[in-house]
Every structure is written in C-alpha cells, then in structure tokens.
C-alpha positions in Angstrom: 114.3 -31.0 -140.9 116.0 -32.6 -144.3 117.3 -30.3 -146.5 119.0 -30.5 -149.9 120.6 -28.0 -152.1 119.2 -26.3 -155.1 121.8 -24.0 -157.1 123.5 -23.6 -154.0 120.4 -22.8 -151.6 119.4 -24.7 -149.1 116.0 -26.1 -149.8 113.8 -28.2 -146.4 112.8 -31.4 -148.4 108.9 -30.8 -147.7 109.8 -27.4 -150.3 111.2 -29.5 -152.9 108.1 -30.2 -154.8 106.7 -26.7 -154.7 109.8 -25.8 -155.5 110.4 -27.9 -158.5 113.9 -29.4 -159.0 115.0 -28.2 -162.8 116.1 -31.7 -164.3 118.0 -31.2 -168.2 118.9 -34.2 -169.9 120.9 -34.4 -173.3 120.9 -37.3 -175.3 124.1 -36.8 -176.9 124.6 -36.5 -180.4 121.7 -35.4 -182.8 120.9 -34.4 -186.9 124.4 -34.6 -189.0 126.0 -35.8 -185.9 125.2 -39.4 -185.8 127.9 -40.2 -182.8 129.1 -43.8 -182.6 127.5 -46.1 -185.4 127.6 -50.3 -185.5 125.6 -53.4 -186.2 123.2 -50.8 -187.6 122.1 -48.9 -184.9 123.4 -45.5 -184.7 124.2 -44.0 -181.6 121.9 -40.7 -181.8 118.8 -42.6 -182.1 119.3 -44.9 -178.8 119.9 -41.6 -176.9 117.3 -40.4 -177.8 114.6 -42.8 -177.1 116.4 -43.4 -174.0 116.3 -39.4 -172.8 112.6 -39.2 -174.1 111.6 -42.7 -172.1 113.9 -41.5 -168.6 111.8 -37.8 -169.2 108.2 -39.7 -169.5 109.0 -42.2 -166.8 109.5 -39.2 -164.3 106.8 -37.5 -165.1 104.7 -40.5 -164.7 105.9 -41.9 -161.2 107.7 -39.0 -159.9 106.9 -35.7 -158.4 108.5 -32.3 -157.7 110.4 -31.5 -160.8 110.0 -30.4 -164.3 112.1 -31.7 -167.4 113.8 -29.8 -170.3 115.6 -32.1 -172.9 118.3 -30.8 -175.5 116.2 -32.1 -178.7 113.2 -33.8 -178.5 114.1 -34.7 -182.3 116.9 -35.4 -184.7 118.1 -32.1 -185.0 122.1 -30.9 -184.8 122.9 -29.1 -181.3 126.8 -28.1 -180.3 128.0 -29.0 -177.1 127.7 -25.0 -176.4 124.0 -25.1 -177.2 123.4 -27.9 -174.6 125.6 -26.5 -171.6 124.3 -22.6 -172.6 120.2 -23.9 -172.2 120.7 -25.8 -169.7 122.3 -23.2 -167.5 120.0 -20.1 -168.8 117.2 -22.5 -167.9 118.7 -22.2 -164.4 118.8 -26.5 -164.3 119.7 -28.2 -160.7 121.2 -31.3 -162.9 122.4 -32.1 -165.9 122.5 -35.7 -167.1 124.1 -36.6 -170.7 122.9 -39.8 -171.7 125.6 -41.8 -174.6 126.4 -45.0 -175.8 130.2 -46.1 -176.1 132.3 -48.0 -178.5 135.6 -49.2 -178.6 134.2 -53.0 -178.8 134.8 -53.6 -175.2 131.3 -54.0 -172.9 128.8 -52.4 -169.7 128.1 -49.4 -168.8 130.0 -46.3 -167.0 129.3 -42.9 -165.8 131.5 -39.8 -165.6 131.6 -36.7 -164.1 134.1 -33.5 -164.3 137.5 -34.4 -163.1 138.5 -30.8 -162.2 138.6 -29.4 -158.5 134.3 -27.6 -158.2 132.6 -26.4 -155.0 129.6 -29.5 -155.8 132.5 -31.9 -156.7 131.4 -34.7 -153.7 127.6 -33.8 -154.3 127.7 -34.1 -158.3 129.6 -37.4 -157.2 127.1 -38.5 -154.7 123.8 -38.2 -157.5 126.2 -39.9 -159.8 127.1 -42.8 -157.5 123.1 -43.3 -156.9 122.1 -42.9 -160.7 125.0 -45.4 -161.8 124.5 -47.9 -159.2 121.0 -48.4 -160.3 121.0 -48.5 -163.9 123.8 -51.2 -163.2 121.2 -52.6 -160.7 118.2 -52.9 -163.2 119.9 -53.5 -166.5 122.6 -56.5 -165.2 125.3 -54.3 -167.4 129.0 -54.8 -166.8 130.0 -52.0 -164.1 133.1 -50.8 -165.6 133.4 -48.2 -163.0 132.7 -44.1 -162.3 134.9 -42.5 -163.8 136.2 -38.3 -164.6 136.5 -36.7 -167.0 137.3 -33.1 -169.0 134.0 -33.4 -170.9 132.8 -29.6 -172.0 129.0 -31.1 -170.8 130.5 -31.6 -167.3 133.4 -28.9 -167.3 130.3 -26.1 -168.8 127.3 -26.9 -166.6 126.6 -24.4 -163.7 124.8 -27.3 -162.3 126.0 -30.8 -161.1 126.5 -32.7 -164.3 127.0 -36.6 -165.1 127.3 -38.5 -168.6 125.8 -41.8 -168.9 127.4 -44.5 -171.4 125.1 -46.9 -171.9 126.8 -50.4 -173.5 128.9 -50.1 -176.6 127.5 -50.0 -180.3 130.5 -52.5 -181.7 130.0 -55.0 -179.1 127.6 -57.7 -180.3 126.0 -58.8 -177.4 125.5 -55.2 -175.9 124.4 -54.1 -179.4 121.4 -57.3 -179.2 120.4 -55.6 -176.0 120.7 -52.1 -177.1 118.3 -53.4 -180.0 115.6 -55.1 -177.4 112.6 -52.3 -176.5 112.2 -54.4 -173.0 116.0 -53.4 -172.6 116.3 -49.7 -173.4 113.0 -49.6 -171.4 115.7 -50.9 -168.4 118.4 -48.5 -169.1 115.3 -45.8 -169.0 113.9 -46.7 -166.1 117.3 -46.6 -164.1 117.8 -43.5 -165.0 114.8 -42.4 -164.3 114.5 -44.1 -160.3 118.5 -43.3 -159.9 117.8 -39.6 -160.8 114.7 -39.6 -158.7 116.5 -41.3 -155.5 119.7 -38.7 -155.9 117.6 -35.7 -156.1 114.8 -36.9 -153.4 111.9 -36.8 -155.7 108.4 -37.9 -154.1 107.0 -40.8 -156.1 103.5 -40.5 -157.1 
C-alpha cells in the first residue's frame, strides 16, 4: 500500500480523499500593498486571478482536498496573517503565488533555504509544481531556487513561492496581460499541485 504524509502522519493513498489534503494558497500582495507595478499591470491583481483560477481549477478536476486562500479580494494581509491562518487552519501546503521584476524574464520557484525535517519533501512537490507550470506556459526556467522568505521560513507546512514572469519585462508583461495565458500559469499550478500531492482527478 502507497502512503503519503499529512502534517507528519502517514496517510495510505486510498485515505487521502476522505481525508482531505488542506491546500492554502496566498496570492502575494493585496489592498495598499500593490507589490511590483509596470506596463500598467500591478502585481496584486495577477495574483490574484491567478490563486482564484489555480483554487477553481482544483475544485473542478480534482478530488480529495479542500482550499483556503489568503484574500479572495483586494484587501491588505501581513505576511504574519498569511503564515498564522494558514497554520491554525492546520494546511498540508502552502503555495505563494508572485510575479517578479527586475526586467529580466521566466518563471522560478523557491522554497526555505534553512535546514527543516520536510526539507527533501517540500523540495520534491516544488520540483513537480515548477516543472509543469514551466511545462504548460513555455516560460524561461530560470531555476528552483531558496530562500529566507517569512511565507516559507513561518509555515508549519511544506511551503513554495511561485514567481510567475516579471512585470518590467515587455514580452512577459504581453503574456501576463493575455486571459488564455494566466489561464496557463493557473492551470500548472493547479495539475503540478495535484500531481505532488496525489490528488484523484475527477
């Protein structure tokens, strides 16, 4: 029999869906935090149609789980709210979802670069969930990386931040602005979360 591990328990994979595996994602920023802003798109709208489309395409094709999000709206939320819900939610992952700048190009993922007991598991969903939005989207791979993030460095559970293209770059920014695209960078998440965690499609 399979197993995986839920808040350190070891679950048999036929449990999994009555069990429901806790999934929290954060679109970064929010309210009078507007995060990275260019070519007139502002960073804390992007993730937050692109947490809202990952949450709606699990629920639609995948089983076995249920969602919380850190704002559904454009509302302010410290880094201390997101980790502090999350983990009093008791969540099994944690996924930050942001979009870079620095006018360079693709996409990266991070994960906490100090020494944790799920260190090679939180690397192991990461690996799956990157590999696929890089898969589905055709961004740049510039790599999976670590990083002292409080998202990453607070979460009880394993925890991964998504940047998603860069705002000053003008041909990531054109995509960034196509529905059809976002819809990509959703729906990677969405499969690479459900792959990592072993979530039965519907």
């Amino acid at each position: 029999m399979l197993f995986i591990v839920m808040a350190g328990v070891m679950i048999p994979t036929d449990s999994v869906e009555a069990a429901d595996v806790r999934i929290f994602i954060d679109p970064g920023h929010g309210g009078s935090d507007s995060g990275a802003a260019a070519n007139g798109l502002q960073e804390k709208n992007l993730t937050l149609d692109i947490a809202l489309k990952t949450r709606d395409m699990l629920n639609e094709q995948y089983g076995g789980h249920t969602i919380k999000l850190s704002r559904t709206t454009d509302v302010t939320r410290s880094l201390a709210k997101r980790t502090n819900m999350a983990n009093n939610w008791g969540a099994n992952f944690f996924v930050s979802i942001h979009i870079n700048s620095s006018r360079a190009t693709g996409f990266e993922s991070y994960t906490f670069d100090g020494n944790y007991a799920d260190k090679e598991r939180t690397n192991a969903i990461r690996n799956s969930i990157h590999n696929e939005i890089v898969r589905q989207t055709g961004f740049i791979n510039r790599g999976k990386k670590e990083e002292n993030f409080h998202v990453l460095r607070e979460s009880s559970a394993p925890a991964i931040l998504t940047e998603n293209g860069f705002i000053d770059n003008a041909n990531d920014a054109s995509n960034l602005k196509d529905k059809v695209f976002i819809k990509k960078i959703a729906q990677g998440h969405a499969d690479g979360i459900a792959r990592a965690l072993g979530l039965p499609a519907k």
